[in-house]
N, C-alpha and C positions, 0 to 999 in steps of 0.2 A: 443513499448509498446502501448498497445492502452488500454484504460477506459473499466472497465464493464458494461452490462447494466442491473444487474438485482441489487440489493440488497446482494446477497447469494452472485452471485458471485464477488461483489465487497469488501464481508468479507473474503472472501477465497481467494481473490485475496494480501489482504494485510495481514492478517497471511502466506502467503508463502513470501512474502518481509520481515516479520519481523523472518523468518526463515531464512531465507539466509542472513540476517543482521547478528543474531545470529553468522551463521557458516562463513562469513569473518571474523566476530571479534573475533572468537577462534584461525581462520588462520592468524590473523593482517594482512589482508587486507581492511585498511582504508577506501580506495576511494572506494571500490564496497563497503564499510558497510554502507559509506554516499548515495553511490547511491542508497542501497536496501532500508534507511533508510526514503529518498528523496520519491521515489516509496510508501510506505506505507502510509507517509502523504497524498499525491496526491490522491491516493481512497479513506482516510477518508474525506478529502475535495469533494471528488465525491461524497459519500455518504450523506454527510450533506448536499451541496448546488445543487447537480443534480436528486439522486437520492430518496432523503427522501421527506415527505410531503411540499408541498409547503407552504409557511407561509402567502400567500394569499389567 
C-alpha cells in the first residue's frame, strides 16, 4: 500500500477502500472490511496532516 500524493488521488484512493469495505461486509468478510476500513482512515489522515494546507 503506499500513500498518494496528490489530493484527488488520495480521495479516490479512499472511496475505493470504502468500497471494498462495503463489498467484504455484504460478503462477511470481517478482517478484510477492518482492513479496507483501516486503509480509508489512513488517507484521510494523509489528507489532513500531509496533504492539505499546512497550518503554519
Amino acid at each position: 500500500m503506499t500513500l498518494a500524493v496528490s489530493i484527488k488521488e488520495s480521495e479516490e484512493k479512499r472511496k475505493g477502500h470504502l468500497q471494498d469495505a462495503l463489498y467484504f461486509r455484504r460478503n462477511r468478510l470481517t478482517k478484510a472490511k477492518q482492513t479496507a476500513l483501516m486503509r480509508a482512515k489512513i488517507e484521510k489522515m494523509n489528507q489532513q496532516y500531509f496533504l492539505g494546507e499546512q497550518p503554519f
